[in-house]
ZAVEX-728917 format. One record per residue: residue number from 1; y, x, z of N, C-alpha, C, O in turn. Coordinates in nm, 4 decimals, always signed. Layout:
<atoms>
+-----+----------+----------+----------+----------+----------+----------+----------+----------+----------+----------+----------+----------+
: seq :     n_yy :     n_xx :     n_zz :    ca_yy :    ca_xx :    ca_zz :     c_yy :     c_xx :     c_zz :     o_yy :     o_xx :     o_zz :
+-----+----------+----------+----------+----------+----------+----------+----------+----------+----------+----------+----------+----------+
: NUM :        Y :        X :        Z :        Y :        X :        Z :        Y :        X :        Z :        Y :        X :        Z :
...
+-----+----------+----------+----------+----------+----------+----------+----------+----------+----------+----------+----------+----------+
</atoms>
This chain:
<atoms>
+-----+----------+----------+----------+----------+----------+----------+----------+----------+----------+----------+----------+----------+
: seq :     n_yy :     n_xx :     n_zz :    ca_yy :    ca_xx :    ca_zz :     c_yy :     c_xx :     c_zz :     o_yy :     o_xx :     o_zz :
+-----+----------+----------+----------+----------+----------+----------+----------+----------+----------+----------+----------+----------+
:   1 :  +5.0857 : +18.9199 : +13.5454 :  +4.9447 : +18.8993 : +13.5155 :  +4.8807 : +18.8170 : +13.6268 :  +4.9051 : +18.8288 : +13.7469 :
:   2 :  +4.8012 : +18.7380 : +13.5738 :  +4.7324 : +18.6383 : +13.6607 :  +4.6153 : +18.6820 : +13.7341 :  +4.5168 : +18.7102 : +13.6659 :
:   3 :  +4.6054 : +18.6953 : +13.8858 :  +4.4939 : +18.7573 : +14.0072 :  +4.3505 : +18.6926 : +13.9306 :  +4.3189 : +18.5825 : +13.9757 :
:   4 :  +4.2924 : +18.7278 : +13.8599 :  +4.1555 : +18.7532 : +13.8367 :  +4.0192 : +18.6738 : +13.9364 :  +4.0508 : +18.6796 : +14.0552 :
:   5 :  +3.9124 : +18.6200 : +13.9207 :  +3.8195 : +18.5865 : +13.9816 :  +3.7355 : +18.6701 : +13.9828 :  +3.6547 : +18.6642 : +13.8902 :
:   6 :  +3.7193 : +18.7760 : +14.0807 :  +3.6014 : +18.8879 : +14.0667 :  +3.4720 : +18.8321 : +14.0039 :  +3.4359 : +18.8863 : +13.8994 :
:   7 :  +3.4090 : +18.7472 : +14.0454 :  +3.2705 : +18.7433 : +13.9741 :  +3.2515 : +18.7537 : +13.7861 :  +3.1805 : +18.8060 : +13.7002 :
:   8 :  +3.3740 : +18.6605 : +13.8027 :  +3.3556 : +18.6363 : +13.6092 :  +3.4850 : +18.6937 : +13.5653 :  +3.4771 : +18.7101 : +13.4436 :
:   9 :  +3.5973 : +18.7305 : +13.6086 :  +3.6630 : +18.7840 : +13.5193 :  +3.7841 : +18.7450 : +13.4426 :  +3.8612 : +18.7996 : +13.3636 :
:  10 :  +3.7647 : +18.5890 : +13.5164 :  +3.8939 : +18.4728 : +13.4403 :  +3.9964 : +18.4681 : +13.5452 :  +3.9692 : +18.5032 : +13.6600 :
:  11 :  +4.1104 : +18.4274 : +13.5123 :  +4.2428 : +18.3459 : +13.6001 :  +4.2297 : +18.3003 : +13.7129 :  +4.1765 : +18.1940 : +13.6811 :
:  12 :  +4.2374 : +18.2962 : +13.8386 :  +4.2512 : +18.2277 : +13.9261 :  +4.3169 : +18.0811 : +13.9544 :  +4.2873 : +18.0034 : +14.0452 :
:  13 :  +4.4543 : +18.0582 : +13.8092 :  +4.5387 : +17.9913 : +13.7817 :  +4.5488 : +17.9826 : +13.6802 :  +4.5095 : +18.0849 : +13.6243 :
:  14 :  +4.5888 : +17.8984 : +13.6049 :  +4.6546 : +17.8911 : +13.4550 :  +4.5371 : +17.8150 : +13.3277 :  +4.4411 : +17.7430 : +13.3550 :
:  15 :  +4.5718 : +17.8480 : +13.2212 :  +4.4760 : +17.8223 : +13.0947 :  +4.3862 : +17.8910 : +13.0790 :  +4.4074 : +18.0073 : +13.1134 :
:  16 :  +4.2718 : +17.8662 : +13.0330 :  +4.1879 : +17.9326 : +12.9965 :  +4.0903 : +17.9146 : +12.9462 :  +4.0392 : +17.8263 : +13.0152 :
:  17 :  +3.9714 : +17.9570 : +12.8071 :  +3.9258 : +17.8798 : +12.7330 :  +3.7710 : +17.9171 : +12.7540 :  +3.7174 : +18.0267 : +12.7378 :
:  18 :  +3.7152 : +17.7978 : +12.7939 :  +3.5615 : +17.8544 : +12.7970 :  +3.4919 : +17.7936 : +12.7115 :  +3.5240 : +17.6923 : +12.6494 :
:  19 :  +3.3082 : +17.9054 : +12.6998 :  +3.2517 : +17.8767 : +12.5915 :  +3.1019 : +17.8673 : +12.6396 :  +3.0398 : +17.9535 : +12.7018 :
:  20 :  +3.0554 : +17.7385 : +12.5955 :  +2.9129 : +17.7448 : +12.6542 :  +2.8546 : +17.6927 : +12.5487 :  +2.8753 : +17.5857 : +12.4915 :
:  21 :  +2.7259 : +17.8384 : +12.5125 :  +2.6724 : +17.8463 : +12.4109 :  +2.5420 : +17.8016 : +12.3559 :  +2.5094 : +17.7632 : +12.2436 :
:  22 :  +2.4614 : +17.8212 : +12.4932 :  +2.2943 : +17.7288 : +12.4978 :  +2.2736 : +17.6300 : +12.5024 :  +2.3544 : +17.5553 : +12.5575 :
:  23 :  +2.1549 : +17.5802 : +12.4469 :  +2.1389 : +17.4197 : +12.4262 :  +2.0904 : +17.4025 : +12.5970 :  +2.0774 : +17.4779 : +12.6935 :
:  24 :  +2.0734 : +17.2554 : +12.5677 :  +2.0401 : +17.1719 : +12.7339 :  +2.1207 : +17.1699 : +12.7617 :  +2.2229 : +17.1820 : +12.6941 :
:  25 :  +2.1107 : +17.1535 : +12.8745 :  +2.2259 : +17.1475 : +13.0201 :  +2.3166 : +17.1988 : +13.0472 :  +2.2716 : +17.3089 : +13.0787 :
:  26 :  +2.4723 : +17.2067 : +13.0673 :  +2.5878 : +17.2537 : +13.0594 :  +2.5611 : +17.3005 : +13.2232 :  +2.5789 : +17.4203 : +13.2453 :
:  27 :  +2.5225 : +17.2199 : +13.3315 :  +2.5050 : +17.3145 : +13.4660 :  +2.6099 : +17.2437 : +13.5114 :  +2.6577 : +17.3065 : +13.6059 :
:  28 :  +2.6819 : +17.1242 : +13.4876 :  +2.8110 : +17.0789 : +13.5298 :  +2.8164 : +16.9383 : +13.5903 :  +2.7222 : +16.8752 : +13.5424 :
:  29 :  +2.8902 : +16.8591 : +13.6793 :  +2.9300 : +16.7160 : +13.6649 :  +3.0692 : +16.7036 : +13.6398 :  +3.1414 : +16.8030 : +13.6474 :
:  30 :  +3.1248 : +16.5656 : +13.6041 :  +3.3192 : +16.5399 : +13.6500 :  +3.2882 : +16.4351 : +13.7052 :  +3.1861 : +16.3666 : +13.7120 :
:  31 :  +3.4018 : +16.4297 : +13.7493 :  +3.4623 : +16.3054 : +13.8226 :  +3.4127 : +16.1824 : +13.7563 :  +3.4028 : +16.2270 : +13.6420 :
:  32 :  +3.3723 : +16.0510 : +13.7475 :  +3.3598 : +16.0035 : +13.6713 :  +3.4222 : +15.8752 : +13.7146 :  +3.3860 : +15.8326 : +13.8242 :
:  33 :  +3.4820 : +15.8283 : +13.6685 :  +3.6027 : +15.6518 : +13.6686 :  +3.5017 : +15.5312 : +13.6198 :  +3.3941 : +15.5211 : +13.5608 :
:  34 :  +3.5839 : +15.4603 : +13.6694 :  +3.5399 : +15.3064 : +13.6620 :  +3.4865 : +15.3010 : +13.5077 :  +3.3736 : +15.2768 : +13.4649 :
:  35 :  +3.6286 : +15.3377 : +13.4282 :  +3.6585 : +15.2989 : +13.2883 :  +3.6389 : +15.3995 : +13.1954 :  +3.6595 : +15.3916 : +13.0743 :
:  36 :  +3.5866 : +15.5213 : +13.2760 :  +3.5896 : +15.6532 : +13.1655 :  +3.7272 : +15.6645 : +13.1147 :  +3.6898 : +15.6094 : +13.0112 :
:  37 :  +3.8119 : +15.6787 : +13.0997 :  +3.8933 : +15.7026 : +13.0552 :  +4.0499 : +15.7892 : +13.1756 :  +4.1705 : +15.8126 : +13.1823 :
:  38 :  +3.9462 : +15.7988 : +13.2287 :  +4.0533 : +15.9337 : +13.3508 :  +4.0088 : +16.0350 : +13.2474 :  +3.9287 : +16.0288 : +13.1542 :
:  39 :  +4.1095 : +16.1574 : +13.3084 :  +4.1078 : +16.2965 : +13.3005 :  +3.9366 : +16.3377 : +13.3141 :  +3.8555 : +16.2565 : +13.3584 :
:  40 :  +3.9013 : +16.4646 : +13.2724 :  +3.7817 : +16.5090 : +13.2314 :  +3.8061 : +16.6212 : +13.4018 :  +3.9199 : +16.6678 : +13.4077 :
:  41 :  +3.7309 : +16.6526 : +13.5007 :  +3.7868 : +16.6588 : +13.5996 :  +3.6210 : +16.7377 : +13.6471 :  +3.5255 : +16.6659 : +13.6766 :
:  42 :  +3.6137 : +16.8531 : +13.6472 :  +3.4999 : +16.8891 : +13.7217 :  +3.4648 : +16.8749 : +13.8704 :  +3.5278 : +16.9176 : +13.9671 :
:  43 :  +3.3455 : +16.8024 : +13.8671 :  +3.3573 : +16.7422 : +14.0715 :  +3.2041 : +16.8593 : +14.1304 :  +3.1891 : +16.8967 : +14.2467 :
:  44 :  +3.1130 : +16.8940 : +14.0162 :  +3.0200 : +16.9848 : +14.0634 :  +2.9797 : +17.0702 : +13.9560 :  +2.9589 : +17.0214 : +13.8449 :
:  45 :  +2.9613 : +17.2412 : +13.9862 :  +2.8881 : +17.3394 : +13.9178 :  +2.7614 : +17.3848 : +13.9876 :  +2.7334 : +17.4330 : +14.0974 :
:  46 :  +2.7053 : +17.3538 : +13.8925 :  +2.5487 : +17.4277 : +13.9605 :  +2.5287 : +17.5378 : +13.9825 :  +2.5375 : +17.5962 : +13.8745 :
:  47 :  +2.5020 : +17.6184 : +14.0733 :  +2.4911 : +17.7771 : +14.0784 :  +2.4003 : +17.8055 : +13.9860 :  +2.3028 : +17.7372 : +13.9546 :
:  48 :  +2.4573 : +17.9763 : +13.9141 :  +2.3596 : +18.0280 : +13.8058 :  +2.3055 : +17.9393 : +13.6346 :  +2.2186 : +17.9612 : +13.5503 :
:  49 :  +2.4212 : +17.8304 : +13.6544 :  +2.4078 : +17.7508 : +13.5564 :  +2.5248 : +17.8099 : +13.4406 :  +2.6078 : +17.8956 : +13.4711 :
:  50 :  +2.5159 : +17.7531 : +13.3157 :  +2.6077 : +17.8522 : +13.1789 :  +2.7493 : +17.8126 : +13.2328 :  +2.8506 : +17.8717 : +13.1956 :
:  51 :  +2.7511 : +17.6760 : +13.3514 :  +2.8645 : +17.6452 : +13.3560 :  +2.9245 : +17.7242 : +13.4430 :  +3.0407 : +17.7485 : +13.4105 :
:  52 :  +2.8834 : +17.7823 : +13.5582 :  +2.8546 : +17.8541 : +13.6331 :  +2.8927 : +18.0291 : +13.6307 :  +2.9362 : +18.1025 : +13.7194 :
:  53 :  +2.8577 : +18.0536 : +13.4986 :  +2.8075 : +18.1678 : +13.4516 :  +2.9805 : +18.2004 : +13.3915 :  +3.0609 : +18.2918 : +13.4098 :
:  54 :  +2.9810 : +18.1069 : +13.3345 :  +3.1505 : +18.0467 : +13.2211 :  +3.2129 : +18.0833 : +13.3036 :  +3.3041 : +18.1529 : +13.2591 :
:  55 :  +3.2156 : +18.0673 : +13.4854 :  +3.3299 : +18.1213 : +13.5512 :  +3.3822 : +17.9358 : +13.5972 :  +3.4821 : +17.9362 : +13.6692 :
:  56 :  +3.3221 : +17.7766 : +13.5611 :  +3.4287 : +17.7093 : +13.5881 :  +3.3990 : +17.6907 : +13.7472 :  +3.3331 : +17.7730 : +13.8106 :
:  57 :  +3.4738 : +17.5339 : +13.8235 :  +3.4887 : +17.5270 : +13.9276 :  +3.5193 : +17.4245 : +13.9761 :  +3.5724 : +17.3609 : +13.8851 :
:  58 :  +3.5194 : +17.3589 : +14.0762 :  +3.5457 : +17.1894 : +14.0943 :  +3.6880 : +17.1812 : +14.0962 :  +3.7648 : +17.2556 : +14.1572 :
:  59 :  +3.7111 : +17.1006 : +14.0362 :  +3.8746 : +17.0867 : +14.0100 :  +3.9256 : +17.1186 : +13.8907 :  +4.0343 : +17.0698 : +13.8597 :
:  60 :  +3.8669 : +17.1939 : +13.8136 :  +3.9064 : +17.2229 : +13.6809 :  +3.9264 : +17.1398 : +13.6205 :  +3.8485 : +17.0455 : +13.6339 :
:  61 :  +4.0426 : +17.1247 : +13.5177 :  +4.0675 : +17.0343 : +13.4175 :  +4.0068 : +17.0616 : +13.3026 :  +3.9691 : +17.1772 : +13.2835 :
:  62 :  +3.9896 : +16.9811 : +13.2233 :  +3.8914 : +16.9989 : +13.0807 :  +3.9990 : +17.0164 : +13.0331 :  +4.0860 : +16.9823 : +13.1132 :
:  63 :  +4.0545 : +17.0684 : +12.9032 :  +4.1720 : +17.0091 : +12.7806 :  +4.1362 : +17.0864 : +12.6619 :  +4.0767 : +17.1942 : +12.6594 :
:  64 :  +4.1817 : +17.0154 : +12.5608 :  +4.1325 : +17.0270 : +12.4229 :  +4.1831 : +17.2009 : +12.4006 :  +4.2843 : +17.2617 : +12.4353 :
:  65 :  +4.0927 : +17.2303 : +12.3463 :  +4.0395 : +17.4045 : +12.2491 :  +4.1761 : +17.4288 : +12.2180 :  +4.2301 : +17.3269 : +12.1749 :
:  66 :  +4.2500 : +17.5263 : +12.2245 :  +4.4073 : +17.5620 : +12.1948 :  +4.5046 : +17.4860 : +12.1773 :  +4.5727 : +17.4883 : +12.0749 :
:  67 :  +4.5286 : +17.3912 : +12.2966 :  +4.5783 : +17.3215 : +12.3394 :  +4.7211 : +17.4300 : +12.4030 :  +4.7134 : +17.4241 : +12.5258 :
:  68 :  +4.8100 : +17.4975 : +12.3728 :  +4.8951 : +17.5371 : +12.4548 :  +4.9667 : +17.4883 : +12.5574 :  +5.0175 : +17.5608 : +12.6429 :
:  69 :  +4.9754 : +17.3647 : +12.5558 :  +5.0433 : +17.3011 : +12.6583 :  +4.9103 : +17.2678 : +12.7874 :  +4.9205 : +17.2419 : +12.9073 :
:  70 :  +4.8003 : +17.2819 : +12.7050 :  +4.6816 : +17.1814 : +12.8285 :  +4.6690 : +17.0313 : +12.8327 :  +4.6761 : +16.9564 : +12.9300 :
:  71 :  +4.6468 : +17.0018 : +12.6942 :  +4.6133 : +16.8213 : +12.6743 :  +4.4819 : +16.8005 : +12.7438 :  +4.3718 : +16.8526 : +12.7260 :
:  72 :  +4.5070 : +16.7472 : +12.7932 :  +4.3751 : +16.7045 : +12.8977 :  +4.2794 : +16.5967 : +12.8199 :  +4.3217 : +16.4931 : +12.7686 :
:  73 :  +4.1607 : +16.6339 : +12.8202 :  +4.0397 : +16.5454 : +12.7513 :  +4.0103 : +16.4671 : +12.8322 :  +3.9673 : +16.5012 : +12.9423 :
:  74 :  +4.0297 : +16.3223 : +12.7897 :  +3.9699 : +16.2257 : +12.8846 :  +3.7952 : +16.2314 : +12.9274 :  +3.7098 : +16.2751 : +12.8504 :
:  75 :  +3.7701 : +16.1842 : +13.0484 :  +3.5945 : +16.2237 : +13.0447 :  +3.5246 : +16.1487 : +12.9671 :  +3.4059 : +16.1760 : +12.9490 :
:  76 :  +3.5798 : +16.0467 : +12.9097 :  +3.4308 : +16.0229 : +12.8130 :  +3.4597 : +16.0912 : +12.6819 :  +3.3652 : +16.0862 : +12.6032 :
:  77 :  +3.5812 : +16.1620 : +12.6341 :  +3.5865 : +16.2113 : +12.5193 :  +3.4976 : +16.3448 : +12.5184 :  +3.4357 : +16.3856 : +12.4201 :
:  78 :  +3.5033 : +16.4288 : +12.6916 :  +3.4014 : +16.5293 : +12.7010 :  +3.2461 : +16.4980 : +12.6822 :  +3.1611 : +16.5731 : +12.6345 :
:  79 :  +3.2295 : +16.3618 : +12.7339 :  +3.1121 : +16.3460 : +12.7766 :  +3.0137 : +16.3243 : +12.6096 :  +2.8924 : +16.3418 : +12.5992 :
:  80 :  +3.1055 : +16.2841 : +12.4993 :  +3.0614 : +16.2308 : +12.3673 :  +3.0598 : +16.4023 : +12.3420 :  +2.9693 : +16.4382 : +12.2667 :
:  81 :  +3.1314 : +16.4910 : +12.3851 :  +3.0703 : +16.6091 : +12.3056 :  +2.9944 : +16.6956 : +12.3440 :  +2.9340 : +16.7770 : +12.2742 :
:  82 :  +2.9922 : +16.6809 : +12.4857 :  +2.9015 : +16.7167 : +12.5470 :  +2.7315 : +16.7129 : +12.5019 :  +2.6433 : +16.7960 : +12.4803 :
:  83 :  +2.7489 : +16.5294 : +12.5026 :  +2.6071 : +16.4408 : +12.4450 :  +2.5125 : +16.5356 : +12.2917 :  +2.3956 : +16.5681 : +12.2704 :
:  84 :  +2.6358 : +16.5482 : +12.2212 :  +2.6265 : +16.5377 : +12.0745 :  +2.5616 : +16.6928 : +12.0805 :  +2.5178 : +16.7206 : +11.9688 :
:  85 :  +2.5428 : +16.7984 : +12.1730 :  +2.4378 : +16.9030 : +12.1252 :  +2.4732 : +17.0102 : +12.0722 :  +2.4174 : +17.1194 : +12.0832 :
:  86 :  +2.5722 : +16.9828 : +12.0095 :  +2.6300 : +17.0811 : +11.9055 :  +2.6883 : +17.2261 : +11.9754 :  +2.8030 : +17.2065 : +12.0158 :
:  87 :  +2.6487 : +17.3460 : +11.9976 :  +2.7042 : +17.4593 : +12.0626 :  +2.6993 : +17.5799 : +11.9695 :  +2.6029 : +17.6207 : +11.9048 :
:  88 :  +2.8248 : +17.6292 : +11.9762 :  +2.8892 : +17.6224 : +12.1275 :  +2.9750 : +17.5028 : +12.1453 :  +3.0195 : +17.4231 : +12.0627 :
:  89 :  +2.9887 : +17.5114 : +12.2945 :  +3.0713 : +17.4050 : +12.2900 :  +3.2171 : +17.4702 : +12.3497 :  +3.2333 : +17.5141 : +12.4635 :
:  90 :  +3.3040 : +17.4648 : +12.2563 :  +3.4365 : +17.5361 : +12.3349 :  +3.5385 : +17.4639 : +12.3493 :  +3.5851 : +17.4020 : +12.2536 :
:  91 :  +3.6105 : +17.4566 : +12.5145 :  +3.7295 : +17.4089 : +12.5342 :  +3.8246 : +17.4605 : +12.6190 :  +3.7733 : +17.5613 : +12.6676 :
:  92 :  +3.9280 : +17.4468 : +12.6602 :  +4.0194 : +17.5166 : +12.7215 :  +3.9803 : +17.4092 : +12.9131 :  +3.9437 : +17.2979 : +12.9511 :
:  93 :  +4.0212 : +17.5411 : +12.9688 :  +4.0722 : +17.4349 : +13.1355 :  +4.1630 : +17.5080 : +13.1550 :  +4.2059 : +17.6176 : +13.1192 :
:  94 :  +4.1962 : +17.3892 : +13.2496 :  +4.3282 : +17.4499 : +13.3426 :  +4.3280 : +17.4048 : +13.4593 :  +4.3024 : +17.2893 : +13.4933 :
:  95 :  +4.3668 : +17.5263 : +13.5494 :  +4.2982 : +17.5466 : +13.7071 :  +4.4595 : +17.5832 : +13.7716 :  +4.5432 : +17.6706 : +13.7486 :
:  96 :  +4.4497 : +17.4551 : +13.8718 :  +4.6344 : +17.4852 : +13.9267 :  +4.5847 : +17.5549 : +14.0569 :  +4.6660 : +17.5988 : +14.1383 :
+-----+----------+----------+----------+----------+----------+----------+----------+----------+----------+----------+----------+----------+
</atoms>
């Protein structure tokens, strides 16, 4: 079994699928590339934000919603669903 993050309750390591449910602001940044088309790559969480709240963390990988292997979402493919409003918004990360 995977050592736990006391505050929220998730993995320290591994897959794991988060869900952020309120409209506005996700509470998040990534990495962001020349070309958009890197990895979806969290570089800041806002404290007390849903992203925050979700348990993620800088470094986290984005990857597509039951993804077993961990296909990694490129950042502008996050960033178009991000945009689009629609919540919840659920996807898997993975935290090495």
């Amino acid at each position: 079994q995977q050592p736990s993050d006391p505050k929220h309750g998730i993995p320290q390591r591994g897959l794991f699928t988060v869900l952020l449910d309120r409209p506005g602001t996700l509470g998040m940044e990534l990495e962001h590339h020349k070309n958009s088309k890197g990895t979806a790559i969290v570089n800041l969480v806002v404290p007390n934000s849903q992203a925050d709240l979700a348990g993620l963390m800088v470094a986290d990988i984005i990857c597509n919603f039951r993804s077993s292997s961990g296909h990694e979402l490129r950042y502008d493919q996050f960033i178009t669903m991000a945009k689009a409003g629609i919540r919840p918004l659920v996807f898997d990360v993975r935290r090495a």
